[in-house]
C-alpha positions as CSV (number, residue, x, y, z in Angstrom):
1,X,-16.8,12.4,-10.6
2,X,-17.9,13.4,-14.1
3,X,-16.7,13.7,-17.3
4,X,-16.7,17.8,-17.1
5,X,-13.7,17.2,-14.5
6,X,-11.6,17.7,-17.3
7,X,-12.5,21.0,-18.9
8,X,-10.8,22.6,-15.3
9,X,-7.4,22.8,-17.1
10,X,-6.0,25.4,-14.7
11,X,-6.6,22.9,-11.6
12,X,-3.5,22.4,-9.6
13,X,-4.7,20.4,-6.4
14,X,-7.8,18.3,-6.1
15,X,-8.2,17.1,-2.7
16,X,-11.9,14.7,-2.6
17,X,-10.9,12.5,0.0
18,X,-13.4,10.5,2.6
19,X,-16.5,11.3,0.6
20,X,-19.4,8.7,-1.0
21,X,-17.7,9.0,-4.6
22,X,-18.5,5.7,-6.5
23,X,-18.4,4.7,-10.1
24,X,-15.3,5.2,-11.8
25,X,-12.2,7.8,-12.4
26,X,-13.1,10.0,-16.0
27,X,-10.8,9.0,-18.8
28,X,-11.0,13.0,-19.2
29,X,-9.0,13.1,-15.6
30,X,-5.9,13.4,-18.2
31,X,-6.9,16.2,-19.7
32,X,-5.5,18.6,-16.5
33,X,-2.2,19.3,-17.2
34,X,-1.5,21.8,-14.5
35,X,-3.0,18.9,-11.5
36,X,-0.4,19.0,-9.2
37,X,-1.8,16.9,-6.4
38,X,-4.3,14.1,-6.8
39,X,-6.2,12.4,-3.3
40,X,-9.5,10.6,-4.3
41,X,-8.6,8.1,-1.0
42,X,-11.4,7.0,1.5
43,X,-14.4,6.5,-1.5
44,X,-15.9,3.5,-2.8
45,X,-14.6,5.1,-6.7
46,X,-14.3,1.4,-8.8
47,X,-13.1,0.4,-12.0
48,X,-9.6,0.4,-13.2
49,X,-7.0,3.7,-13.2
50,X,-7.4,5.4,-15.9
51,X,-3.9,4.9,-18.2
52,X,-4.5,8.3,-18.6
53,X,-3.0,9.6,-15.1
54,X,0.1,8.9,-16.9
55,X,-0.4,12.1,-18.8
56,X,-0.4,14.7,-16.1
57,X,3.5,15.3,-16.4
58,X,3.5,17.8,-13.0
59,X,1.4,15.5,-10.9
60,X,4.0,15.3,-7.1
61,X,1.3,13.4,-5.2
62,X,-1.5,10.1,-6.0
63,X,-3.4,9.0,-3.4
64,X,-5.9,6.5,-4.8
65,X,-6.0,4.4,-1.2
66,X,-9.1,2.9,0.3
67,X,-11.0,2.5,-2.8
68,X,-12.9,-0.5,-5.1
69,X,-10.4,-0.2,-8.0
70,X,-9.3,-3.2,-9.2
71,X,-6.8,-4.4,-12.2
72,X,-2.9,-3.4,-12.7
73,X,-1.1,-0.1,-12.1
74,X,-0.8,1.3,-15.5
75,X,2.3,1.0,-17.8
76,X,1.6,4.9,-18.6
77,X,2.8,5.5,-14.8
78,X,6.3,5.5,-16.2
79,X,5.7,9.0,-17.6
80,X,5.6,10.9,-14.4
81,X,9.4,9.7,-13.8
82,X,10.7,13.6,-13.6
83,X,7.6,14.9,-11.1
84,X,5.8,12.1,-8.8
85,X,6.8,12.0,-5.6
86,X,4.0,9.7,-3.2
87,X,1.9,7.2,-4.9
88,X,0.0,5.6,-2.8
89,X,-3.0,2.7,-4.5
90,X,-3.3,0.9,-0.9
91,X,-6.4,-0.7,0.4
92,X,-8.1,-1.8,-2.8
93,X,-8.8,-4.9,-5.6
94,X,-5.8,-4.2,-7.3
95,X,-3.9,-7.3,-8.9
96,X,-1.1,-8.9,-10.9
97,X,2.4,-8.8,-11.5
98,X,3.9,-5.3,-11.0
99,X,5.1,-3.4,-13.9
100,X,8.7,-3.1,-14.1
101,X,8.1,0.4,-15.5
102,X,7.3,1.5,-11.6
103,X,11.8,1.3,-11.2
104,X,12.0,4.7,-13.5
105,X,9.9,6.8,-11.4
106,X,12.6,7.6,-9.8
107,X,12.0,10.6,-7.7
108,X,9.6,8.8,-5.9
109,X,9.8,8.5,-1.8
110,X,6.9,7.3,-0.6
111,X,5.4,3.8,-2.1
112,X,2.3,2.3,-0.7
113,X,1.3,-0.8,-2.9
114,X,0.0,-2.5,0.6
115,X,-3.6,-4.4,0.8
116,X,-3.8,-5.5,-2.6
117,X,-3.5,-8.4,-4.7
118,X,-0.6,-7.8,-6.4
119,X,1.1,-11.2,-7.3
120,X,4.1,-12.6,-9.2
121,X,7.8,-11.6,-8.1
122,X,8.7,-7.8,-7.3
123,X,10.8,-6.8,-10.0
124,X,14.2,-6.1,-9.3
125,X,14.2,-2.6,-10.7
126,X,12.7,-1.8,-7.6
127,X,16.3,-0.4,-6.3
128,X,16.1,2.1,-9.1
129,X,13.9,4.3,-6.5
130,X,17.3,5.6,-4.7
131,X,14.7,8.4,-3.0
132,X,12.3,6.4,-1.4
133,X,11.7,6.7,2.2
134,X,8.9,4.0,2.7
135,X,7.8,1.0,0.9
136,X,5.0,-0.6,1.7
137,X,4.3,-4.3,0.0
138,X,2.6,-5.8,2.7
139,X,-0.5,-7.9,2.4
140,X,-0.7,-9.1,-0.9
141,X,0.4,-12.3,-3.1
142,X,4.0,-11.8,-3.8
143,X,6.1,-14.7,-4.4
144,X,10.2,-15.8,-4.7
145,X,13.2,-14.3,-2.8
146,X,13.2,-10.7,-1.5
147,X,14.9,-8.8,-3.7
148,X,18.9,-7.9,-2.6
149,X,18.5,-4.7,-5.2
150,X,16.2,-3.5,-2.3
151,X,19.7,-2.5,-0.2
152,X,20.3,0.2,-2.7
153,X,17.7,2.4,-1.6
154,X,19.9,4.4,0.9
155,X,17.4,6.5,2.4
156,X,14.6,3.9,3.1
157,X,13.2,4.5,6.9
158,X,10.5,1.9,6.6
159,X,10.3,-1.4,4.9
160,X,7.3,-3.3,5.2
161,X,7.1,-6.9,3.2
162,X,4.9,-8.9,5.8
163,X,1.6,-11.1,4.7
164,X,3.1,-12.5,1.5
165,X,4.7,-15.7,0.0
166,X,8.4,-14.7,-0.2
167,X,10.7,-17.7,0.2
168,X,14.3,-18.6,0.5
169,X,17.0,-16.5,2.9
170,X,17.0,-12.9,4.6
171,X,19.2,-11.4,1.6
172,X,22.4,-10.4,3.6
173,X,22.5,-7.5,1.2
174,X,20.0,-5.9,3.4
175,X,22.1,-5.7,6.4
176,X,23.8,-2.7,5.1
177,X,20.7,-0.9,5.1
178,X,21.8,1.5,8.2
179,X,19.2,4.1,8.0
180,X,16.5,1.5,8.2
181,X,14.1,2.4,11.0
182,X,11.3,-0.5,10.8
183,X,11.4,-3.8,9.2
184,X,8.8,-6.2,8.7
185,X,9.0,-9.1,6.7
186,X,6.8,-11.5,9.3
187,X,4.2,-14.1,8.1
188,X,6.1,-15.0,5.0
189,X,7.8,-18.2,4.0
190,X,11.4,-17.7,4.7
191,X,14.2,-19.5,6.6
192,X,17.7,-20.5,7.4
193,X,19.8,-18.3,9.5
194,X,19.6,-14.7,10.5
195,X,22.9,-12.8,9.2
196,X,25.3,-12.2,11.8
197,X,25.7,-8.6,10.1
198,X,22.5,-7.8,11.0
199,X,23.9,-5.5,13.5
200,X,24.7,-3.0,10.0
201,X,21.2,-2.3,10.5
202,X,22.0,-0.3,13.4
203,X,19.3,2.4,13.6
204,X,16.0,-0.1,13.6
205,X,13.6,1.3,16.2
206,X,11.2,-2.1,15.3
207,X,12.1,-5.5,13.6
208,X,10.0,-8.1,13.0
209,X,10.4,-11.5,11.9
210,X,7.6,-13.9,13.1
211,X,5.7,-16.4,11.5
212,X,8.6,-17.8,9.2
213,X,10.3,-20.9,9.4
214,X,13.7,-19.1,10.3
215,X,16.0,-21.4,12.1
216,X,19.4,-21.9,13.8
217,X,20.5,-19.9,16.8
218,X,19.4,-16.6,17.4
219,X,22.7,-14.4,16.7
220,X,24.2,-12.5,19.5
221,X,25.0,-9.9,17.3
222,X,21.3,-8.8,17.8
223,X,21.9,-7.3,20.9
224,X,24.0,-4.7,19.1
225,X,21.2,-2.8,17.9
226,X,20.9,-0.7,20.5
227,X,18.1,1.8,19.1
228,X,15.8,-1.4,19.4
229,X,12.2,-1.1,20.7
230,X,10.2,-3.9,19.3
231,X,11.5,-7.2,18.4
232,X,9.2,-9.8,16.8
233,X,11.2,-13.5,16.4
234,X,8.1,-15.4,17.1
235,X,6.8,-18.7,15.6
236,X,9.6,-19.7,13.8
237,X,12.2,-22.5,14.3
238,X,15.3,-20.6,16.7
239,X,17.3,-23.5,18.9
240,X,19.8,-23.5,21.2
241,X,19.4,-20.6,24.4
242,X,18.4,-17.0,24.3
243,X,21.7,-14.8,23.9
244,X,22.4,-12.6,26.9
245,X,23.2,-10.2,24.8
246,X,19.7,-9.6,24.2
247,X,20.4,-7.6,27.7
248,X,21.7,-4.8,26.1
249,X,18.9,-4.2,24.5
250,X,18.3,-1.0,26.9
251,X,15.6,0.5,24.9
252,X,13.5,-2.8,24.3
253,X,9.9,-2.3,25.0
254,X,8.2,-5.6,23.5
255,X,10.5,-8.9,22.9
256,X,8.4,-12.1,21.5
257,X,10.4,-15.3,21.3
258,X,7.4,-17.7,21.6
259,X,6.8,-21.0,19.5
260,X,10.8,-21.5,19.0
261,X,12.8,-24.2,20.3
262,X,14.9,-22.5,22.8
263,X,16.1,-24.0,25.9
264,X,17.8,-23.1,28.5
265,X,17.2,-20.3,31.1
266,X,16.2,-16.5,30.2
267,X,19.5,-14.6,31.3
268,X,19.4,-12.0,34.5
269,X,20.5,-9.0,32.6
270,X,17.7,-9.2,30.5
271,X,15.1,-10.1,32.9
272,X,16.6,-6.9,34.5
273,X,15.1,-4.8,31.7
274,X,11.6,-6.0,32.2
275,X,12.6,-4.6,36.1
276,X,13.8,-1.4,35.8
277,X,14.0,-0.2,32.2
278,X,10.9,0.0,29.4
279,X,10.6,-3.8,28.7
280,X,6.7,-4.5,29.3
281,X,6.4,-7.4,27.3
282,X,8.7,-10.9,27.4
283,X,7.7,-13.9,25.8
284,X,9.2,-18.0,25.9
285,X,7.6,-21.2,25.9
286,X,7.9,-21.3,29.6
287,X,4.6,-22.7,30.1
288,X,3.3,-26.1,30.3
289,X,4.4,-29.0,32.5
290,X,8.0,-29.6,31.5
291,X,9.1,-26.7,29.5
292,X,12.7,-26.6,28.2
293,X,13.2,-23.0,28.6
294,X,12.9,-21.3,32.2
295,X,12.4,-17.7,33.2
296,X,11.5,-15.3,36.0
297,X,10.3,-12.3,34.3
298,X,8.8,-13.2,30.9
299,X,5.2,-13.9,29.9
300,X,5.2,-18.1,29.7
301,X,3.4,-19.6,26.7
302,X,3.2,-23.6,25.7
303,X,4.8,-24.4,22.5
304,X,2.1,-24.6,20.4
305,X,2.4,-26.4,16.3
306,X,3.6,-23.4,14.0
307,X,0.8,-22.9,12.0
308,X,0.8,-20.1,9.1
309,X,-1.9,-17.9,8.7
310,X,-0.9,-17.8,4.7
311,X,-3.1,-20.1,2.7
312,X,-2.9,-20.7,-1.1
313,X,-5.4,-18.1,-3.1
């Protein structure tokens, strides 16, 4: 990209995806007024983004994704609150706190912020974007609690958190969040006890909490999420037995409850999934030479040291 990119003031899409760009985004980029839709993803453009994105006030769609850029997300963003729609900076250098100015772009619905470096807490105006869909804030150096504000986003279908530093409790706010359709908050730091209203969230398709240090019992109330195809509760710290009411889970395709503390043995009805329903994959620390937990259908593993795959940057 040039300079002379910005003398086509009538341009309304400019789609220059999965090509050998390099260098950096023109400062003169701001000069199209009229740019509608903006994809430069797939390149190897580097640099920062130009502040001056924030002036194209009828810019929809930003895919920047798959690029070198590196730096923050420009304050200047907060301009294109009455028009953009997807921004997506994913797969890239990009770092620091996030600006809090990202909560008035409100008519936003598709945020993907994943595969960066961004770092710091995520700002609780987060739940200003009541029209997102999808929020992606996965692999990256987020730190503190996960924010409760997030259970205002009515619409959300996806929520993707995993691959960060969050600490403390699963917010119970979230568990009203009944349009939710995947959850990930795995490889993080948090623990203590998963809400017994978790069953709120009663049209996830995929939840996954591994890799935590989540403890207690696993609640029955689980089993009441009956749109469930992939649970994830692995590598944490779950005691006591494996609720049977995990067996009317009659949808389940994948269930990992490796590297817990369970004992006990795996209940019939749910071993009777893996036999004649979609269940494929079952997994306790059945293996070894005197396991605690027994079952006749599941794939055994030996309880192996929890060990995080975070690390300090």
């Amino acid at each position: 990209l040039t300079s002379a990119i910005g003398r086509m003031y009538s341009l309304k899409e400019l789609h220059l995806a999965n090509n050998l760009l390099g260098e950096s985004i023109p400062h003169s980029i701001g000069t199209l007024h009229s740019l509608k839709h903006l994809d430069l993803s797939g390149n190897s453009i580097q640099g920062t983004i130009p502040y001056e994105l924030g002036q194209l006030k009828e810019l929809s769609s930003l895919n920047l994704s798959w690029n070198l850029l590196v730096g923050p997300i420009p304050h200047e963003f907060s301009e294109l609150r009455d028009t953009l729609m997807t921004l997506d900076v994913s797969h890239n250098n990009l770092g620091g706190p996030l600006v809090v100015e990202l909560g008035s772009i409100t008519y936003l619905t598709i945020l993907r912020l994943n595969d960066n470096h961004f770092s710091g807490e995520v700002p609780t105006e987060i739940g200003d974007l009541i029209h997102l869909e999808e929020l992606r804030l996965n692999n990256n150096d987020f730190r503190g609690t996960l924010p409760a504000e997030i259970s205002n986003l009515n619409g959300l279908d996806s929520l993707n958190v995993a691959n960060n530093y969050f600490e403390g409790e699963f917010p119970p706010e979230w568990t009203s969040m009944a349009g939710l359709l995947e959850l990930d908050i795995s490889s993080n730091e948090l623990k203590g006890k998963i809400p017994i209203f978790i069953d709120g969230m009663k049209n996830l398709r995929s939840l996954n909490m591994a890799h935590n240090d989540f403890s207690s019992s696993i609640p029955s109330e689980l089993g009441s999420l009956y749109k469930l195809e992939y649970l994830y509760l692995d590598d944490n710290e779950f005691e006591s037995s494996v609720p049977k009411e995990l067996g009317e889970l009659t949808n389940i395709k994948k269930m990992a409850l490796h590297n817990n503390y369970l004992t006990g043995q795996v209940d019939d009805h749910i071993c009777k999934l893996a036999d004649e329903l979609f269940l494929t994959q079952l997994s306790v620390d059945c293996g070894g030479e005197m396991p605690e937990i027994f079952c006749d259908c599941c794939i055994c593993h030996d309880h192996e040291p929890i060990v995080h795959l975070n690390t300090e940057p």
